[in-house]
C-alpha positions, 0 to 999 in steps of 0.5 A: 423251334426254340422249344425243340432246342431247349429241350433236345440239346440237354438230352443230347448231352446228357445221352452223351455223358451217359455214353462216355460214362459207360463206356469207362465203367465196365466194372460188374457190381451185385446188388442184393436185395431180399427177394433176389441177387442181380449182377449188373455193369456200374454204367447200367445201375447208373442209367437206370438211376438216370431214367429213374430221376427223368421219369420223377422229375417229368411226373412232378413238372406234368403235375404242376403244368396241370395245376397251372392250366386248370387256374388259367381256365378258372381265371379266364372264366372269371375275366370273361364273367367281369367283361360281360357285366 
């Protein structure tokens, strides 16, 4: 349950804050690249940034969680290893 909160309630602020952000930025701003031009709000260049970083950062934490646990499994093999002798 505590988990649920520690990772919802920063969502749900960060959702609000994007909300309000966008709600005050209608303004239309043109990115051009080299294959294409793209007219887009200044709130929708910002989400995208936003989920941009979400996705970069979810990807590094799940590259390291699975670091961790595969040194947990080797760790415990080597504590039941010792155990048994």
């Amino acid at each position: 349950m505590i988990r649920f909160v520690f990772v919802s309630l920063p969502l749900l602020v960060l959702f609000l804050i994007a909300v309000f952000f966008g709600a005050l930025n209608k303004q239309v701003v043109t990115i051009d690249l080299f294959v294409a031009d793209f007219s887009l709000p200044v709130s929708g260049i910002a989400a995208g940034f936003l989920l941009l970083g979400f996705v970069i950062g979810l990807l590094s934490m799940a590259g390291r969680q699975v670091l961790l646990r595969s040194e947990n499994r080797k760790l415990r093999k080597q504590v039941i290893k010792t155990s048994q002798n």
